[in-house]
N, C-alpha and C positions, 0 to 999 in steps of 0.2 A: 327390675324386670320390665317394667312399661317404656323404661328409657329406652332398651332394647329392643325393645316390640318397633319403639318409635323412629328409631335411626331405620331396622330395618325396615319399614316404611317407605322412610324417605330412601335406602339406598334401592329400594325397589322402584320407586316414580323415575331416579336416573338413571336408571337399566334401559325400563320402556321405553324414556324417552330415546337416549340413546339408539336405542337398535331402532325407533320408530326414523330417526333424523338420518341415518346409516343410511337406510332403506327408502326413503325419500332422495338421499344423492345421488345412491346407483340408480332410481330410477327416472331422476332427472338426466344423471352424466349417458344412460344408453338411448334416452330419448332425443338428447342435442348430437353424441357424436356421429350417429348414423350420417345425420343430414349436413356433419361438417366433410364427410369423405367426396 
C-alpha cells in the first residue's frame, strides 16, 4: 500500500509538471508568434 501511495506521488509531480511546462509553451509560442506576423 505505501508503494502505491508512492508511485502515485510521483505520477502526480509529472502530471503538474507536465501541464505546468504545456502551459508555459503555449504562453511562450502566443507571446513570440504575434510579433513574427
Amino acid at each position: 500500500m505505501k508503494i502505491r501511495a508512492f508511485f502515485f506521488a510521483i505520477y502526480m509531480c509529472i502530471f503538474v509538471l507536465n501541464v505546468w511546462l504545456i502551459t508555459l509553451l503555449v504562453g511562450v509560442f502566443f507571446n513570440i508568434f504575434p510579433s513574427l506576423k
